[in-house]
C-alpha positions as YAML, in Angstrom:
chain: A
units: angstrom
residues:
- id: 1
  name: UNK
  ca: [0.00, 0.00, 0.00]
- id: 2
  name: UNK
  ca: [1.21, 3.78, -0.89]
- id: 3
  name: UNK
  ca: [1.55, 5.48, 1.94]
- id: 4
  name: UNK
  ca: [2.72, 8.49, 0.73]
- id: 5
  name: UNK
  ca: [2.10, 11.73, 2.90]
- id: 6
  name: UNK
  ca: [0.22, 14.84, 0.78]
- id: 7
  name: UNK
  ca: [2.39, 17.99, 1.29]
- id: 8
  name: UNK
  ca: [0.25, 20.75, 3.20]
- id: 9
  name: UNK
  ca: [-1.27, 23.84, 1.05]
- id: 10
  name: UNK
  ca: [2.04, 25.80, 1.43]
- id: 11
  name: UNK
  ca: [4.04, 23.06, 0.24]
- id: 12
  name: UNK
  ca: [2.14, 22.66, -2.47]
- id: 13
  name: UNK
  ca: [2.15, 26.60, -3.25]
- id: 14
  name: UNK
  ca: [5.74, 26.19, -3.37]
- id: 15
  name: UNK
  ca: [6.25, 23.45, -6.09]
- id: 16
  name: UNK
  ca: [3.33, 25.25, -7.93]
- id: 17
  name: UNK
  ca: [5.42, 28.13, -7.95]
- id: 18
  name: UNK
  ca: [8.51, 26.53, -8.58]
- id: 19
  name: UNK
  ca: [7.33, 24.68, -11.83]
- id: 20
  name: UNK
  ca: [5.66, 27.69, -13.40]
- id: 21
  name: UNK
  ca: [9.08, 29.53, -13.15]
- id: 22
  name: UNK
  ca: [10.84, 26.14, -14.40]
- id: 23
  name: UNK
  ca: [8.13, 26.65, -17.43]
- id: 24
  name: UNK
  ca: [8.71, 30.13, -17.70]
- id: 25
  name: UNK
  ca: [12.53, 29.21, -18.19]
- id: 26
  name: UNK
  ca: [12.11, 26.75, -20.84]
- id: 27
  name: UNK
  ca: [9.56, 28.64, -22.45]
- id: 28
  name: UNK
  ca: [12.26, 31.57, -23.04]
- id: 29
  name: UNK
  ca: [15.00, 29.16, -23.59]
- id: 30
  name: UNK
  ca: [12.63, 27.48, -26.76]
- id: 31
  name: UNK
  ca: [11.73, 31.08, -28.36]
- id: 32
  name: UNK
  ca: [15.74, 31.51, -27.55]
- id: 33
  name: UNK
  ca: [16.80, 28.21, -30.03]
- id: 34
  name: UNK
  ca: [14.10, 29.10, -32.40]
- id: 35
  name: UNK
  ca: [15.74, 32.26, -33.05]
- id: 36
  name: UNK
  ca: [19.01, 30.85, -33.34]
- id: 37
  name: UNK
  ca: [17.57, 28.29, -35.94]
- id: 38
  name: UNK
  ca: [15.80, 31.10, -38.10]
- id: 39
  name: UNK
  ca: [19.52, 33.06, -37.86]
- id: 40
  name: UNK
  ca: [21.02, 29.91, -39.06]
- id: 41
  name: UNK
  ca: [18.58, 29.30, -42.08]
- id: 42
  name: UNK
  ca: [18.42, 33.13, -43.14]
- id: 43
  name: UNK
  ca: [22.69, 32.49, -43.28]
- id: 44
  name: UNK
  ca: [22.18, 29.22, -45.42]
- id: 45
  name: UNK
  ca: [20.05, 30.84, -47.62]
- id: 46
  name: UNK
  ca: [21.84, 34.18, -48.09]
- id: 47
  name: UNK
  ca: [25.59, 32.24, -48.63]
- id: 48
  name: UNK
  ca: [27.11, 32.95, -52.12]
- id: 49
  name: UNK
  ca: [27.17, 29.07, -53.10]
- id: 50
  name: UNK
  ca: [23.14, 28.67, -52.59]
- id: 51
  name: UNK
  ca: [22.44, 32.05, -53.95]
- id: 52
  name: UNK
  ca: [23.52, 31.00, -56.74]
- id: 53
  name: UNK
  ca: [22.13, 27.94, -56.90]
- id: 54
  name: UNK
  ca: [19.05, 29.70, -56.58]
- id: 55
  name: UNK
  ca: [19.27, 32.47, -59.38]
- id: 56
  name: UNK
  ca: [20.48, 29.45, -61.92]
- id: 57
  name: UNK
  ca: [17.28, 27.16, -60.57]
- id: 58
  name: UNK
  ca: [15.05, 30.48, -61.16]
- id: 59
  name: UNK
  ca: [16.73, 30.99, -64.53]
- id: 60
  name: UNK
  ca: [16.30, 27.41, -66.11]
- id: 61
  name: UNK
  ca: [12.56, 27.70, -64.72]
- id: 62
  name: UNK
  ca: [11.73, 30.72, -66.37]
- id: 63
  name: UNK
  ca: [13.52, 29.44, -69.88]
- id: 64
  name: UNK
  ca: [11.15, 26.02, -69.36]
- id: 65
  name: UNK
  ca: [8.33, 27.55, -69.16]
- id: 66
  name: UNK
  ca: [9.16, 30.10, -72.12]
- id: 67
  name: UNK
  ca: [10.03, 27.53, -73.99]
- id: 68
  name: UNK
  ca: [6.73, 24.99, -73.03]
...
C-alpha cells in the first residue's frame, strides 16, 4: 500500500510556484533556439554558393516555361 504523505497547502504553493518559473525558463529558452535556428537558415540561404544555386534554378525555370 502507498503510503505516501500529501504535502500541506504551502508546500504545495511552493512546487506550484517553482514549476511555473521552471516553465517560464524553458519557455524563453525554446523562443531563444528558435531564433538561433531562423539566424542559421536566413545564413544558409543568403551564402554565395546557394544564392547562386538559386538564381540558376530560377533561370532554367523561367527558360522552361518560355520555352513549353
Amino acid at each position: 500500500m502507498n503510503n505516501k504523505k500529501i504535502p500541506d497547502i504551502e508546500t504545495r504553493k511552493k512546487s506550484l510556484s517553482r514549476l511555473r518559473e521552471v516553465c517560464l525558463m524553458l519557455d524563453v529558452l525554446n523562443m531563444t533556439l528558435d531564433e538561433a535556428i531562423a539566424s542559421a537558415e536566413a545564413d544558409l540561404r543568403n551564402n554565395n554558393i546557394n544564392r547562386r544555386r538559386r538564381q540558376e534554378a530560377e533561370r532554367l525555370f523561367a527558360d522552361y516555361k518560355k520555352n513549353n
